[in-house]
DODODREN-84666 format. One record per residue (C-alpha): residue in one letter; x, y, z. Coordinates in steps of 0.05 Angstrom, whole numbers, plus 5000, padded with zeros to 4 digits. Each point is the difference from the previous one (the first is absolute). Example, Ala and Ser with C-alpha at 12.3 -4.5 7.8 and 13.67 -1.06 7.14 Angstrom:
// DODODREN-84666
ATOM,A,5246,4910,5156
ATOM,S,5027,5069,4987
***
This chain:
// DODODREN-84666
ATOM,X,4754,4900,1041
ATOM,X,4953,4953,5052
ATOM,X,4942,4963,4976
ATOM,X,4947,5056,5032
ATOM,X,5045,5057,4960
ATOM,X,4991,4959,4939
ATOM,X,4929,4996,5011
ATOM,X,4983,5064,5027
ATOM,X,5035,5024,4934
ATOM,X,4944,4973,4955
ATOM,X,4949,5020,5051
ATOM,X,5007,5069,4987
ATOM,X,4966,4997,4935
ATOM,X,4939,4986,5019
ATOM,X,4938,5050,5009
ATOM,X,4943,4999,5050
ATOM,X,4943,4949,4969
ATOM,X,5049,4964,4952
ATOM,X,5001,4920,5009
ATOM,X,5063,4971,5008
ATOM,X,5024,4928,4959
ATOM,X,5051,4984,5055
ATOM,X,5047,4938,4987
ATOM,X,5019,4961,5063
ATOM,X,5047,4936,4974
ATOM,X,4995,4961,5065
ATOM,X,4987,4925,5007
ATOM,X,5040,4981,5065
ATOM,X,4935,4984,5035
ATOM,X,4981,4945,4948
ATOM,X,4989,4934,5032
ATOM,X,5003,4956,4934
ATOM,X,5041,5025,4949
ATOM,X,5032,5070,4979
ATOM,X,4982,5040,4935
ATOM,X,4969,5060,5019
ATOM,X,5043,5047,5007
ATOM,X,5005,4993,4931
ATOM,X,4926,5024,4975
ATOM,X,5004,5073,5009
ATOM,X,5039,5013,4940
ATOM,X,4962,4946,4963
ATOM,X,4941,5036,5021
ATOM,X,5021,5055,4965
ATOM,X,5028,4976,4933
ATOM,X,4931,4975,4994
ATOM,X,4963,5068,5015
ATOM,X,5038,5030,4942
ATOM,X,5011,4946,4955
ATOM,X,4981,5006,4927
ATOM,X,4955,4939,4996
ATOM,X,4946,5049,5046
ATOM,X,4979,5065,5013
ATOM,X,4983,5048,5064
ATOM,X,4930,5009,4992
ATOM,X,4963,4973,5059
ATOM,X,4931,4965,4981
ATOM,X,4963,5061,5021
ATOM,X,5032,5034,4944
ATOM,X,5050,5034,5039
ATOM,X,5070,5010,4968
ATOM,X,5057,5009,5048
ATOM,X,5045,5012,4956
ATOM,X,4969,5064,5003
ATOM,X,4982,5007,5063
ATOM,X,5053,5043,5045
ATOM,X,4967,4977,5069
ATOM,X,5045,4938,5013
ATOM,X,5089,4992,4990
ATOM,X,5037,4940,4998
ATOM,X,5048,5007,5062
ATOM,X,5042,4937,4981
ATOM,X,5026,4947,5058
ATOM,X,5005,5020,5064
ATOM,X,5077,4984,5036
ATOM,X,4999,4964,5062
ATOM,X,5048,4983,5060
ATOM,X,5017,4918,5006
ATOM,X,4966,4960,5051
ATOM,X,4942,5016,5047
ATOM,X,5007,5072,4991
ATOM,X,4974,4996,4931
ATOM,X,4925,4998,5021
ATOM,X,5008,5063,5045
ATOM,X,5039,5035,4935
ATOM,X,4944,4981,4962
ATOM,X,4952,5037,5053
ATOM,X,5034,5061,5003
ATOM,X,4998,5010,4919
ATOM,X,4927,4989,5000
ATOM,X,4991,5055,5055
ATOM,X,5035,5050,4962
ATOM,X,4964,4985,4941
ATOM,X,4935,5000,5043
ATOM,X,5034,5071,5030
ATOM,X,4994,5037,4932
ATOM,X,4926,4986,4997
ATOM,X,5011,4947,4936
ATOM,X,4981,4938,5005
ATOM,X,5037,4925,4984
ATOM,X,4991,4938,4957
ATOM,X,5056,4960,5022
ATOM,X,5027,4942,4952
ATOM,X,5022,4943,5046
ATOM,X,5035,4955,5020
ATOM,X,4975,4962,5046
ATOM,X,4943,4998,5043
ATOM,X,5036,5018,5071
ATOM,X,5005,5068,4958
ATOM,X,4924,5020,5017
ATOM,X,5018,5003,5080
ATOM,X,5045,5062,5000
ATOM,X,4970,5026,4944
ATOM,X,4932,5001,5045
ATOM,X,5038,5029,5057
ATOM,X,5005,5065,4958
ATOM,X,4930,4998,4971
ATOM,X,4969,4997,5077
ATOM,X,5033,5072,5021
ATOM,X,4979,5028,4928
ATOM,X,4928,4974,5004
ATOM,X,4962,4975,5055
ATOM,X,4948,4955,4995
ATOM,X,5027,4966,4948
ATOM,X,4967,4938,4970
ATOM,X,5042,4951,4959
ATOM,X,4984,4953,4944
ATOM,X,5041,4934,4995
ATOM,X,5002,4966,4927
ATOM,X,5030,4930,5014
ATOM,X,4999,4933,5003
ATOM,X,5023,4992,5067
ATOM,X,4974,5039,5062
ATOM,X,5075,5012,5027
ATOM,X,4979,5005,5065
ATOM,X,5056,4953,5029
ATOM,X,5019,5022,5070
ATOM,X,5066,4981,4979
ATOM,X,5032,4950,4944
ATOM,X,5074,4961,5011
ATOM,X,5014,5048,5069
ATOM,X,4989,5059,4954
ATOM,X,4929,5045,5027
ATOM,X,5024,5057,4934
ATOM,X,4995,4938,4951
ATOM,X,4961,5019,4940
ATOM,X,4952,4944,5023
ATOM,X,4986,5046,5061
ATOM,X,4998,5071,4984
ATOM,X,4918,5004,5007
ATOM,X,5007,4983,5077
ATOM,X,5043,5045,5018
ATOM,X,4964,5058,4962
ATOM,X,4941,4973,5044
ATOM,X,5037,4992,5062
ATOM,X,5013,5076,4988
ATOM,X,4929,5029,4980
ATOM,X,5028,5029,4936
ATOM,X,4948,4988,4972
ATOM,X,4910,5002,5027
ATOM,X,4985,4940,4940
ATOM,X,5044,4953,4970
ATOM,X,4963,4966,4940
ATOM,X,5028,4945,4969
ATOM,X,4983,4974,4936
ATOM,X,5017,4937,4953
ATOM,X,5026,4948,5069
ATOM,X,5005,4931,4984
ATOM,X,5048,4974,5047
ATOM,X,4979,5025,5075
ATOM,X,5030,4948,5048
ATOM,X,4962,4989,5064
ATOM,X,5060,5047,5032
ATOM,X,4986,5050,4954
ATOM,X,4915,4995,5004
ATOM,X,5014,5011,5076
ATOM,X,5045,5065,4992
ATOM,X,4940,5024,4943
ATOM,X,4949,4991,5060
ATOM,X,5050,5037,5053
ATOM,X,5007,5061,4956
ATOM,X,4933,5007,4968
ATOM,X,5025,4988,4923
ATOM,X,4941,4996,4954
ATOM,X,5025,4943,4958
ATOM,X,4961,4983,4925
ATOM,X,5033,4937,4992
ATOM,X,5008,4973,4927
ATOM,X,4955,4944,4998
ATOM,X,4942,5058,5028
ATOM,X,5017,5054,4942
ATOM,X,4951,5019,4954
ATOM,X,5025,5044,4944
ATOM,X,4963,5070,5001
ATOM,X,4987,5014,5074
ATOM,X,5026,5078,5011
ATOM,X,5044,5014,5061
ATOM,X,4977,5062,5038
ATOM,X,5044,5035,5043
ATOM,X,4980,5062,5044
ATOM,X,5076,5025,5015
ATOM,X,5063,5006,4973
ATOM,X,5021,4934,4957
ATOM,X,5066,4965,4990
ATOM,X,5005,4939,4950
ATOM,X,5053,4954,5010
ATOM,X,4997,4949,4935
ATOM,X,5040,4933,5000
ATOM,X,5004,4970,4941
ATOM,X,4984,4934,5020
ATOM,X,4933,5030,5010
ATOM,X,4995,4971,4926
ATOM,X,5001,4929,4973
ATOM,X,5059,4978,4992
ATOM,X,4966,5001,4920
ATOM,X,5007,5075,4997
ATOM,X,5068,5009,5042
ATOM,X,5043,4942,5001
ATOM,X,5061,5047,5015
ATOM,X,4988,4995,5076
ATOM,X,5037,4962,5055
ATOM,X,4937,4967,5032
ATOM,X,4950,4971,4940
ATOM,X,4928,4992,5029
ATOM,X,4952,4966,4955
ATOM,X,4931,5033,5001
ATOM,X,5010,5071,5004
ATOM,X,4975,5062,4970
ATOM,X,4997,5020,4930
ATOM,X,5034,5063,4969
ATOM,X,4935,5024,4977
ATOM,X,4972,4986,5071
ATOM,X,5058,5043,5030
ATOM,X,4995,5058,4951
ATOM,X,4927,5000,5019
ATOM,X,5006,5001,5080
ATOM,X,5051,5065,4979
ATOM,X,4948,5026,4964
ATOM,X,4942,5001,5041
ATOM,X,5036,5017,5064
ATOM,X,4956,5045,5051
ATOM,X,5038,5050,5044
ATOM,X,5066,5043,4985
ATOM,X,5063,4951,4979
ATOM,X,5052,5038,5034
ATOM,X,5054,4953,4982
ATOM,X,5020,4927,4978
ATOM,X,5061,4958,4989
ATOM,X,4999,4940,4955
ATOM,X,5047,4943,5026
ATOM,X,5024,4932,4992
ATOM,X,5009,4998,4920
ATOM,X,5063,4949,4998
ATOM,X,5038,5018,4936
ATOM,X,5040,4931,5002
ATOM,X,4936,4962,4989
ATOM,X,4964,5040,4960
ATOM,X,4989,4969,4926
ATOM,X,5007,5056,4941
ATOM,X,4991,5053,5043
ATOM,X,4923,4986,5014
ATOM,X,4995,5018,5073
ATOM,X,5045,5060,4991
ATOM,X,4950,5027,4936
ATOM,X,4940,4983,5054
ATOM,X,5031,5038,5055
ATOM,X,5014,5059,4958
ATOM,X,4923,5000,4979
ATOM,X,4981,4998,5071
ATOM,X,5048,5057,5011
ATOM,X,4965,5042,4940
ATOM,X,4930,4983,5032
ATOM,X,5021,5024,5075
ATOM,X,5030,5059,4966
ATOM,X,4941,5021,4967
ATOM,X,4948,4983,5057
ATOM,X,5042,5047,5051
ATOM,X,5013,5053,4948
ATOM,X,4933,5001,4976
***
């Protein structure tokens, strides 16, 4: 059996509506230091472990709710081909009228994964949690870097608004690319906690976890003092404006990550995402 057969396999459980929790174990982008790969089943032992529940915060229990399946990791091909294998799945996902959370992986992940989400819905906006604007035009010879996957979804026009949230590391290089594209960038040091985010289209969420202070996540490859809080995460879910059509949450490095602490906070990102798009 080939890695699309294996795939299409699990595929073929979903139903039109249903939202997808889509593993994708890849970390050959990273620039600094491997580990991702690693977080989707971490992710996932800390969804269902004992020490927690699944009721979202608006009182939502998904352990109940039949709207959303577990598809496990998704098999890819070696090499370069990996990031169009990764494109494909997401279109047949996207092909049966569900919907996808992805659990990353790395950040190169949210290129191909946009790629699908353009043909499915057009004038798509995107919402960037992050601490850095990855807006490279390339890093070390490599333009699919997971320091660069936000200029070439701009290069594209996958998406009519890229906003991105929680920066605190823009190089001039990278302030010059924001400018070229038309990113509306809310860099850290301008935040202030409570400020809604209204979109008028379609919406895609693509949350790093070094969005957060290294405080809250420590299990990350790239520790950024001065980020966001949990709470101030859970509440820009929350108060969201527009349809969330889909979201992956990335960069959660398992081989850093102290007690499991960043993989409990991913999973209650996960639960909150769930909620606000089967709500």
């Amino acid at each position: 059996m080939n890695h699309m057969q294996a795939n299409i396999g699990r595929f073929k459980r979903l139903s039109p509506g249903m939202v997808a929790v889509l593993g994708v174990p890849f970390d050959k982008k990273s620039s600094f230091r491997r580990g991702p790969a690693l977080a989707p089943p971490r992710v996932r032992e800390a969804l269902h472990s004992d020490a927690a529940n699944l009721c979202a915060e608006n009182g939502m229990d998904l352990a109940q709710e039949t709207g959303w399946r577990e598809i496990g990791d998704l098999a890819l091909p070696d090499g370069t081909t990996a990031l169009t294998g990764i494109e494909r799945a997401v279109e047949d996902v996207l092909s049966r009228d569900a919907r996808v959370i992805t659990l990353g992986g790395d950040h190169s992940i949210t290129y191909p994964i946009m790629q699908a989400y353009a043909r499915a819905y057009p004038r798509l906006n995107l919402l960037q949690l992050d601490a850095h604007p990855d807006l490279y035009d390339e890093l070390e010879g490599d333009r699919y870097s997971h320091a660069c996957p936000f200029a070439r979804i701009m290069e594209a026009g996958l998406v009519e608004r890229l906003v991105q949230l929680g920066v605190r590391t823009m190089t001039p290089h990278q302030r010059a690319q924001a400018a070229r594209f038309g990113v509306e960038v809310v860099e850290m040091r301008h935040w202030r906690a409570g400020v809604d985010l209204d979109f008028a289209g379609p919406l895609y969420l693509s949350l790093d976890m070094d969005c957060l202070d290294p405080a809250f996540a420590p299990g990350v490859s790239h520790h950024e003092p001065g980020g966001l809080s949990t709470r101030e995460v859970l509440g820009v879910i929350q108060r969201l404006r527009g349809p969330l059509v889909g979201a992956d949450i990335v960069e959660l490095n398992p081989e850093r990550d102290w007690m499991g602490m960043t993989a409990m906070v991913a999973a209650k990102f996960l639960k909150e995402i769930l909620a606000r798009m089967l709500a």
